[in-house]
Each structure stands twice: as C-alpha cells, then as structure tokens.
N, C-alpha and C positions, 0 to 999 in steps of 0.2 A: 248362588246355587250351582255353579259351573264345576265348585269344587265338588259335589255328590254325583255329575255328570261323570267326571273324571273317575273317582274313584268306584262306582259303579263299573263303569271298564275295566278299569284294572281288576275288579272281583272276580267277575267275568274271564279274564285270562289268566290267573292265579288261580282257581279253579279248576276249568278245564284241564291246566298241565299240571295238578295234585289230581285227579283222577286216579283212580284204583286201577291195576292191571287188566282185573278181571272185565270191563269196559272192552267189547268186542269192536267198539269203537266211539272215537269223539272227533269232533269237529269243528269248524269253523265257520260263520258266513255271513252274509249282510247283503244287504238289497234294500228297495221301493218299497212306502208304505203307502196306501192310497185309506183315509180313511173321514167318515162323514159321522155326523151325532145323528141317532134315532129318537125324535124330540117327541114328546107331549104338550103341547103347552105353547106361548110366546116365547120361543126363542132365539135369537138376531144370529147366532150362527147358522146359517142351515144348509153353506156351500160344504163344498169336498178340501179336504187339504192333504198337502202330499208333501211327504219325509221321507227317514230313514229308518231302518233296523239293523242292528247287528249283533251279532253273539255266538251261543253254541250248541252242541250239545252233545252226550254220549248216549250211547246203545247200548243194553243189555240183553241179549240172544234168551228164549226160553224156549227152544223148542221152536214152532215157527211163525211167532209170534217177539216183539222186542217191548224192551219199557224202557223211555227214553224221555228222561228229566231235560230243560233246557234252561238257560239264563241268555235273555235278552234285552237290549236297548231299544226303546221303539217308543216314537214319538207319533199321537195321534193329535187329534183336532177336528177344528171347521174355519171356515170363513161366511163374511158376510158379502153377499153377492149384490150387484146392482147398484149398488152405494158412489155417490162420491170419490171415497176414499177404498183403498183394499185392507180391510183389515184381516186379521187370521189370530185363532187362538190354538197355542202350540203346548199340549201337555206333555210332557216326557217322562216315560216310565222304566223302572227296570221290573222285567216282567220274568214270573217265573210257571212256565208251561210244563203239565205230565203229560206225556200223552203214551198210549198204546201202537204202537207201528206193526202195521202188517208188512213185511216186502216179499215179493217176488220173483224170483231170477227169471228171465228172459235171455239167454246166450247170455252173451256179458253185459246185458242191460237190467238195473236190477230198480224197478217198477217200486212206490210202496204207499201206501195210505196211511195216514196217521189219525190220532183225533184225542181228547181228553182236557181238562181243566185247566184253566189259566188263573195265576193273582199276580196283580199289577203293582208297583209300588210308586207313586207317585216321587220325581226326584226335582220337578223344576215344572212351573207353568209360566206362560208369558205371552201376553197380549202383543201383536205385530200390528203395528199400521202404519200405512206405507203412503203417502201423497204426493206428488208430482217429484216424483222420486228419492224422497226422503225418507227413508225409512226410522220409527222409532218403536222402543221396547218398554215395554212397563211389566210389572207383577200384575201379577192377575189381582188379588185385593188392594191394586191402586186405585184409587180412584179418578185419578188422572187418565187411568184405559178406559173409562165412560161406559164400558159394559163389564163392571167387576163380576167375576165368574164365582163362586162360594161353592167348594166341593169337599169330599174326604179325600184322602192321602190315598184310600186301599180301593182297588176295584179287584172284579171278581168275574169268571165269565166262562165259556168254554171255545175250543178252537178246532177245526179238521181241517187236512190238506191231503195233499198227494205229491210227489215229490218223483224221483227218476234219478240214477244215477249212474254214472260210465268208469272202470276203472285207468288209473292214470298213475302212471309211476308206481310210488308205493302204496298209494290210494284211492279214493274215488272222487272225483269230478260231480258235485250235485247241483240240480236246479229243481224249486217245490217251489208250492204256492201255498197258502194258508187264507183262512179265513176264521175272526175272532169276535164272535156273540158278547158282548159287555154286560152282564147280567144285575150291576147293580146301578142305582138312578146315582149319578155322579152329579146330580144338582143338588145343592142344600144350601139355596139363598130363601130369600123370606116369599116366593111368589109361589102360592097356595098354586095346585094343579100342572103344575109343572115336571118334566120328566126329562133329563138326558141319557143316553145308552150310548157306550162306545161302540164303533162298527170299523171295521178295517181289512181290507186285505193285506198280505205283503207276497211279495215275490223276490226270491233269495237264492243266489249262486253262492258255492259253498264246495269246501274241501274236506274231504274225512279220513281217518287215519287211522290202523289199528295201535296201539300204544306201544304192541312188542317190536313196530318196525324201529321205535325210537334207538333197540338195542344194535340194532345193525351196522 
C-alpha cells in the first residue's frame, strides 16, 4: 500500500500546481497530528497516537468571506497503553477538507477561522508493535496483529480551526490548528455494541502564494 501513499502525494502536488488562476491563493503545508478513537464499546486502542499531515490548499475571495477546498495526507490512530508490549494502530488517509474561511487583516497580520466538512479516503492501515525494541508491521486484517481492526475505506466528519498568517517574500508565512469530528463509526467487525470515531487535532506551518507571482 506504500504505492497509494506515494501516489496520493504526488496528486496532492499535481493538483495544486494545475490550479486555476482565479485561486486568490494556494499553498503548502505539513505538520503534527495528535489524534485518539472516541470508543463505544470494548476497545483495546484507547491510547493517543501521534503522526503527520501534509498537503494543501487554495482560496477563493468572495467578498469577505473565502471557500477553500483542501487535499491532505494525515495519518490518525490509537495505541494500547499499559501493555507489555507498545502497540499502535496507524490509519492513513487522503483526506479531502471544504471549509469556509473567514480572515482578518490586522496591519500585516492576517488572523482567520475556518470550518466545514471533511471525507477521508482510507489509503493504507497497519498494526505497530514494538517489544524490547523490535519493532514489527502487519495489515490490519492480519491475523497475526492479534487485534485485527474491520473498518470501511470512507470516513466522513467535519473540521474548524483558526490559523494566522505573516507576509514573507512573495507570500505568507502560516501557522493554524484544526480540529476534526469523525462522524462515521469506522468499526465493522462482528462485536454487537461497539462504536469507533475518529478524533484528531493537527497543527501545521505552511507557505502561500498567489499564482500570478508565478509570472514574475
């Protein structure tokens, strides 16, 4: 599944630079993902686990208000705590975020909140467990990972942040934070009563550009 990692990235950047002109602006960025499961039920994950995100996105001006599609890499999870052993179970998704952006100009600091609907696409899962420092991988419907995970590919959810950004060069310098509600139950093994929900913050430094400086 390394190859769907891969070329999820590359979509991700062949994207962004096909962008329309009219795009007041597009970006770049990656950061921290800190993210836990909201369980129902017996479930053996129930630590935090912590990745990455990276991706992008562009801005469309209406007035003073923006709408701002995004494509991202972002791997969530949990771990099982207390154990023996460390395990972690690592989903990774490419995830496609709307959201509405308010910003603010402040002198040249330009403040802005965002928020709006997220769908997930599941591109790789994988069971980690790590013992006296050896660490090994399995697919999540291994059965050799001893806690086989049974989910769908599609999650579904919504997201809001707040973000800040500083002009630099040709463009702006960003740091934002988000936070992502996982709306659908991503367990569908056979234990009656059972609930997962994805939960995650991230925190993402990031570059943005307007398209026409390309012409420069």
């Amino acid at each position: 599944m390394r190859f769907w990692s891969r070329t999820a990235f590359a979509v991700v950047v062949l994207l962004l630079l096909a962008l329309p002109a009219s795009a007041q602006e597009i970006a770049l960025k990656g950061g921290i993902a800190i993210s836990r499961f909201q369980t129902t039920g017996t479930v053996p994950y129930d630590g935090s686990f912590v990745s990455t995100s990276y991706g992008g996105h562009a801005r469309f001006h209406f007035g003073p208000i923006a709408l701002q599609p995004e494509l991202q890499l972002v791997s969530r999870g949990g771990s099982i705590e207390g154990g023996a052993t460390d395990e972690r179970l690592r989903l990774e998704y490419i995830e496609f975020p709307l959201a509405l952006v308010v910003p603010v100009r402040v002198g040249r600091l330009e403040p802005y909140a965002f928020g709006g609907p997220v769908f997930s696409l599941e591109t790789r899962c994988r069971s980690i467990i790590e013992e006296d420092g050896l660490k090994t991988n399995f697919g999540c419907e291994d059965p050799s990972a001893g806690n086989a995970f049974e989910r769908p590919v599609l999650d579904y959810g919504v997201s809001g942040g707040a973000g800040i950004s500083y002009p630099v060069g040709s463009g702006r310098i960003l740091l934002e934070g988000r936070y992502t509600w996982g709306l659908r139950n991503i367990y569908d093994g056979p234990d009656a009563g059972v609930e997962v929900r994805n939960r995650s913050y991230v925190i993402s430094i990031g570059y943005a550009i307007l398209p026409g400086s390309f012409d420069d």
